[in-house]
C-alpha positions as CSV (number, residue, x, y, z in Angstrom):
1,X,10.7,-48.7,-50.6
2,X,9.1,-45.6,-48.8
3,X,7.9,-42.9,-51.7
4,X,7.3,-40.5,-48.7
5,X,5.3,-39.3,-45.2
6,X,2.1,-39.3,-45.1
7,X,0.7,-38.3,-41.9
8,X,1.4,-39.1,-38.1
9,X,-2.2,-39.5,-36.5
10,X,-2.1,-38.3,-32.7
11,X,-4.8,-39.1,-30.0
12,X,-6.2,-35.6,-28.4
13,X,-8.6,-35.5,-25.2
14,X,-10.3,-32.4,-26.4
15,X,-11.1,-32.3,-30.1
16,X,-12.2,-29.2,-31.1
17,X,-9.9,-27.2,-28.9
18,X,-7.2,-29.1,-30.4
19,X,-8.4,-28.1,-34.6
20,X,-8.9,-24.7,-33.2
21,X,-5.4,-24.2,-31.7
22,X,-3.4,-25.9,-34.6
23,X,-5.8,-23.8,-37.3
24,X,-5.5,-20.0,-35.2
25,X,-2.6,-20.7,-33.4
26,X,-0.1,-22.7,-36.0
27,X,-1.8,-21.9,-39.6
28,X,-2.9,-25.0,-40.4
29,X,-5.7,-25.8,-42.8
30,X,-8.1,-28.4,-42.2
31,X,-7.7,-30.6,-45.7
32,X,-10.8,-32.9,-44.3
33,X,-12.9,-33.7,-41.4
34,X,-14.3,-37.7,-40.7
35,X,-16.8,-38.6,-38.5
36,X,-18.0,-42.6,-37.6
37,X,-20.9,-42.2,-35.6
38,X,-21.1,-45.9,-34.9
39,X,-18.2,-46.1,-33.1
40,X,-17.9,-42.4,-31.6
41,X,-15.1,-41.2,-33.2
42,X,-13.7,-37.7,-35.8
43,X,-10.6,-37.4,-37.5
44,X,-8.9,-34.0,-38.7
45,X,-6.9,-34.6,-41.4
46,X,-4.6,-30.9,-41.0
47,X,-2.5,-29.3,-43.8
48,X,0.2,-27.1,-43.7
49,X,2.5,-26.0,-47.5
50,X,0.2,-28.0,-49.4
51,X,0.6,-31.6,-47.2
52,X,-1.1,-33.6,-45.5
53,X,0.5,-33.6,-42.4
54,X,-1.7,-34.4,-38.8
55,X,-4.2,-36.2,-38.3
56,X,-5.9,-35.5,-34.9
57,X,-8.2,-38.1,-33.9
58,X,-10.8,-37.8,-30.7
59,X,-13.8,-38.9,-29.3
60,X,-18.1,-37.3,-29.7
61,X,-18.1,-39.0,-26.5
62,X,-15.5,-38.0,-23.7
63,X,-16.7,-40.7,-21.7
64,X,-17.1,-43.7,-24.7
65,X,-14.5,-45.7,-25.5
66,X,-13.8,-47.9,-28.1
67,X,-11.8,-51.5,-28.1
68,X,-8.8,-52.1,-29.0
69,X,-5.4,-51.2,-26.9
70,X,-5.0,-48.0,-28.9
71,X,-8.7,-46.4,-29.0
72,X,-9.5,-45.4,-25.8
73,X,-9.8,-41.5,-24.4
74,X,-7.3,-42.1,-21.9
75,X,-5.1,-43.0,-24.1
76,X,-3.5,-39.4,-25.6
77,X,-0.3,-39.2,-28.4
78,X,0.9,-40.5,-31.4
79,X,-1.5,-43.4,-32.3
80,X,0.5,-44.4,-36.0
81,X,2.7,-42.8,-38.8
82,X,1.7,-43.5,-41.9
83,X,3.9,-44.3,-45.1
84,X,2.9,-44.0,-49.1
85,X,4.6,-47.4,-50.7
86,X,5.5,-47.4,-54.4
87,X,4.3,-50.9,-54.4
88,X,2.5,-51.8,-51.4
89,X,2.1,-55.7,-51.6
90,X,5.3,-55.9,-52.0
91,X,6.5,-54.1,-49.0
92,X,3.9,-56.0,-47.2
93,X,5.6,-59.5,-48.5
94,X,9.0,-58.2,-47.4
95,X,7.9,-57.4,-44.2
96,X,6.2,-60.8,-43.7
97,X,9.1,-62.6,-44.5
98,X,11.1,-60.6,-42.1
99,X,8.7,-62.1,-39.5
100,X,6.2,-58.8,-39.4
101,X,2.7,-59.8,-38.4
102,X,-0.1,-57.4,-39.7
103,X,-3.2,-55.9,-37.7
104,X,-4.6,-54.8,-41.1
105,X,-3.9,-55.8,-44.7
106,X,-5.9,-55.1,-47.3
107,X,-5.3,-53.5,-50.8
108,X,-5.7,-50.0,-50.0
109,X,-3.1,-50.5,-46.0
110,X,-1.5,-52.6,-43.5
111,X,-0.6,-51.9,-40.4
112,X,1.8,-53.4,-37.9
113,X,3.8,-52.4,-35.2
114,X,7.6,-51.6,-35.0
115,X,10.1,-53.5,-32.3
116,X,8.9,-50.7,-30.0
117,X,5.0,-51.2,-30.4
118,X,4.5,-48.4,-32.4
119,X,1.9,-48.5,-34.7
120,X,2.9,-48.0,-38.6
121,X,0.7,-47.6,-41.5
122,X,1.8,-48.2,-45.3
123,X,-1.0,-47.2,-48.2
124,X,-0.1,-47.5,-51.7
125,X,1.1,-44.1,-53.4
């Protein structure tokens, strides 16, 4: 069963105008900052009462994109919510049964999307 949210991960043209808005404007703290380099890409990982909370995720290069249908710039929003599992693998066997085919699966997450093509993420608590 679901132990609790996690985070919602959300798609942003403009990065840094984006950390700076939620930070000055909401009171946010930034819990952790991720960059990949090799594929273009940063993640804010935003607190607010302790919690992880947002995750904002953007592009070094405005005019890079990355495959896969929910990685590119144009593309702006929610791209997953994310779940901690008491006991992941067996979520994940509960959800296969129930037809539920994953993206990702691997000890640490799996992801797979919900009848309406949203994206969900389960990590182990």
């Amino acid at each position: 069963m679901i132990k609790s949210f996690d985070h919602v991960a959300i798609t942003v043209k403009d990065f840094d105008k984006t950390i700076d808005w939620y930070v000055n404007n909401m009171g946010f703290t930034i819990q952790r900052m991720v960059e990949n380099k090799e594929r273009g890409t940063r993640m804010a990982f935003l607190e607010a009462g302790g919690y992880a909370m947002l995750e904002f995720f953007g592009f070094m290069d405005t005019n890079r994109t990355v495959e896969g249908p929910t990685l590119t710039r144009e593309e702006t929003g929610i791209k997953h919510i994310s779940f901690f599992i008491d006991d992941l693998e067996k979520m994940c066997q509960r959800l296969k049964n129930a037809g539920v085919e994953f993206t990702t699966s691997t000890p640490t997450r799996a992801v797979f999307n919900d009848p309406n093509g949203i994206v969900l993420e389960l990590r182990p608590s």
